[in-house]
C-alpha positions as CSV (number, residue, x, y, z in Angstrom):
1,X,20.3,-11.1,6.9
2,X,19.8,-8.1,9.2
3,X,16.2,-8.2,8.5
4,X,15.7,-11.9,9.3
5,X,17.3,-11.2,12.3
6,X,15.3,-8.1,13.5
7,X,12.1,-10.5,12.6
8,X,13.4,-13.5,14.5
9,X,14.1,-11.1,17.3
10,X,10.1,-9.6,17.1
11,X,8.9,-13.2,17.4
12,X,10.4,-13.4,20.3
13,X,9.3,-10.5,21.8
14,X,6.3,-11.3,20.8
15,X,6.0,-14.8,22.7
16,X,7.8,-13.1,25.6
17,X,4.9,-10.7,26.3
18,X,2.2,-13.2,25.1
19,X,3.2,-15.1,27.7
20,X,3.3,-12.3,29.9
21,X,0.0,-11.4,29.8
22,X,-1.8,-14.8,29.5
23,X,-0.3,-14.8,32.7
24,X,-1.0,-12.0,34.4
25,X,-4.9,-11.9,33.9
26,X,-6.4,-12.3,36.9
27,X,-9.4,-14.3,35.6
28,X,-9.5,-16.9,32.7
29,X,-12.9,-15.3,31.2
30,X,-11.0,-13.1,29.0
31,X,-8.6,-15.7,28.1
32,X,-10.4,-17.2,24.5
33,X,-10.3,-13.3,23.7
34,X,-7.2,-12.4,24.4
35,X,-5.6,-15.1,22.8
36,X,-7.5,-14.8,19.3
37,X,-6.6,-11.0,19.2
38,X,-2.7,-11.9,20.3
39,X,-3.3,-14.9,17.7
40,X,-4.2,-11.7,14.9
41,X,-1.3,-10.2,15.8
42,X,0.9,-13.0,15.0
43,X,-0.4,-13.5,12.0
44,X,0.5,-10.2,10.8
45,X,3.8,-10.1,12.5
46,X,4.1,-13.7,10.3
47,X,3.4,-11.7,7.2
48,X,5.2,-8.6,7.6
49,X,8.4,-10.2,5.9
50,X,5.9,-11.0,3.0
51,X,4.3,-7.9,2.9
52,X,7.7,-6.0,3.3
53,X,8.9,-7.7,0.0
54,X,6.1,-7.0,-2.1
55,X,5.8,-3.6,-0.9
56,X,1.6,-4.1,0.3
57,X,2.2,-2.8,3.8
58,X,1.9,1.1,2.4
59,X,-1.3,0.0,0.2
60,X,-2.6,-1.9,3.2
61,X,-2.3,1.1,5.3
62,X,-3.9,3.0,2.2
63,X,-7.1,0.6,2.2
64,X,-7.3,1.1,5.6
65,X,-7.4,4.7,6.3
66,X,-10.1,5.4,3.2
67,X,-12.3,3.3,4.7
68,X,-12.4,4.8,8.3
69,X,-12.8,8.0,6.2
70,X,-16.0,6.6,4.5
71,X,-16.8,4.8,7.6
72,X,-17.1,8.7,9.3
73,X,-18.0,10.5,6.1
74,X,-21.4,8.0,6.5
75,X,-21.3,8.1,10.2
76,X,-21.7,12.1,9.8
77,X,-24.3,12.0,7.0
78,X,-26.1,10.0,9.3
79,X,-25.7,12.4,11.9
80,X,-26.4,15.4,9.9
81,X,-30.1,13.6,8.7
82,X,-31.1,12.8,12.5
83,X,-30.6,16.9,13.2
């Protein structure tokens, strides 16, 4: 029950600083991008319960950090052959 709570309690933080900074932009040309990136967000803070439960958000992570490896393990071969 704790853990709905804690969630519940992100979602609102969430939409209190969403709001917050929709807000505070000065200009509304940044506002389509802002909002799909805060939109991103959501979605994942959605999920996390879901990803929690099945245990994904360590294999996500996992996925994630090999390919920024590869991504610079290419980046430096790449490097290396313009020398």
């Amino acid at each position: 029950m704790e853990a709905l709570y804690a969630w519940v309690r992100n979602l609102a933080v969430y939409f209190i600083i969403i709001s917050t900074i929709i807000n505070a932009l000065p200009d509304n040309r940044y506002v389509k991008y802002i909002r799909f990136f805060l939109g991103m967000l959501l979605i994942l803070l959605i999920l996390q319960p879901v990803l929690d439960f099945f245990d994904w958000t360590q294999e996500l992570d996992s996925a994630y950090y090999t390919q920024m490896m590869e991504q610079e393990w290419q980046e430096q071969v790449e490097d290396m052959g313009q020398s």
